[in-house]
Steps between C-alpha positions, in 0.01 A plus 500: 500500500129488501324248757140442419210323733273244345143621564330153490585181390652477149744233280489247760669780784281588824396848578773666640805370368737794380633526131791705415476642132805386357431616120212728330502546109224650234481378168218696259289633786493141705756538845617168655645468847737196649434486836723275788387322832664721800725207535557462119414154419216549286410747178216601327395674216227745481353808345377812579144419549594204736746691716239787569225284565681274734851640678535798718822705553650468830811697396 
């Protein structure tokens, strides 16, 4: 699994906090990506644009 680093703040969550990406799907050209707290309380939606822009891959 995936475990991405948020670049700055974002959604409420402080820079740092690690997302797993649970989920990514493409519909006509637009990809969307579920990502999970590390401790997997929380989810958010994004898309492509959002995740470059603002999560790093740890691993």
């Amino acid at each position: 699994m995936k475990l991405y680093k948020l670049n700055k703040q974002f959604n409420g969550y402080k820079k740092g906090t690690q997302f797993y990406l649970i989920a990514e799907s493409e519909f006509i050209g637009v990809k969307e990506f579920v990502l999970r707290t590390k401790d997997l309380t929380n989810r958010i939606s994004i898309n492509e644009g959002e995740l470059l822009k603002n999560f790093t891959l740890i691993r």
